[in-house]
C-alpha positions as CSV (number, residue, x, y, z in Angstrom):
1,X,3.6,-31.5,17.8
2,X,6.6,-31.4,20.2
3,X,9.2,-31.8,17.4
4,X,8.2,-29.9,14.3
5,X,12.2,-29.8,14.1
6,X,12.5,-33.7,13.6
7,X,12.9,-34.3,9.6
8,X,12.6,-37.2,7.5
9,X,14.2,-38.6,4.3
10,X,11.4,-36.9,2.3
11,X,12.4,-33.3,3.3
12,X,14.3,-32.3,0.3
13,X,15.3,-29.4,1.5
14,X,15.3,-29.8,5.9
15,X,15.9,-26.0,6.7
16,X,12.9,-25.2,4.5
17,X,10.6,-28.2,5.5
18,X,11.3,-27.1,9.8
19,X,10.5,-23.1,8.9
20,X,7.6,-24.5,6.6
21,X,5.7,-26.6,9.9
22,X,6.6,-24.3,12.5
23,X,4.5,-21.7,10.0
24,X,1.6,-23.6,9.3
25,X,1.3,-24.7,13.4
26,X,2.2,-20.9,14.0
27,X,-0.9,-20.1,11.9
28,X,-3.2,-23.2,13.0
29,X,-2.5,-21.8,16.5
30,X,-3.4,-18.2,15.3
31,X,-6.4,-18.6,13.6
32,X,-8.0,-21.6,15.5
33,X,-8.0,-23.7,12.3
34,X,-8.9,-27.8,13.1
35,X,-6.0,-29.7,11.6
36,X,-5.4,-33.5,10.6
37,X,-3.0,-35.7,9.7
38,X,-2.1,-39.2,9.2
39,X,-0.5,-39.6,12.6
40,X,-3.8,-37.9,14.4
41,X,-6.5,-40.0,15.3
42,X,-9.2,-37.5,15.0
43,X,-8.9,-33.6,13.8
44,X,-7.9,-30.9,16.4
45,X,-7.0,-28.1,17.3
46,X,-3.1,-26.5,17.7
47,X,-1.9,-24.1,20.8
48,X,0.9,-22.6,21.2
49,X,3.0,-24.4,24.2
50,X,6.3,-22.2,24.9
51,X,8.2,-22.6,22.3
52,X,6.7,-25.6,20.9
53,X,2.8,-26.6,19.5
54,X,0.7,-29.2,21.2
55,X,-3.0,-30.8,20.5
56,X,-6.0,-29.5,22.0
């Protein structure tokens, strides 16, 4: 999760997309909550790394 700032054709609206991640990471982070994705090759976990997220 190093660039939750990186956007891609789909993100209508970027701004909105970036502050949309960084909250849901923010919150995975927070609570502890396992996350997935497409790009993940198993579900995990999110910490907060200074300013930025990374895998557990």
């Amino acid at each position: 999760m190093p660039h939750p700032d990186w956007t891609v054709i789909w993100d209508t609206d970027p701004a909105q997309a970036i502050a949309t991640r960084r909250k849901i990471l923010d919150r995975a982070a927070t609570e502890g909550l396992s996350v997935t994705g497409i790009r993940l090759a198993a579900r995990d976990s999110i910490e907060r790394a200074d300013a930025d997220h990374a895998l557990r």
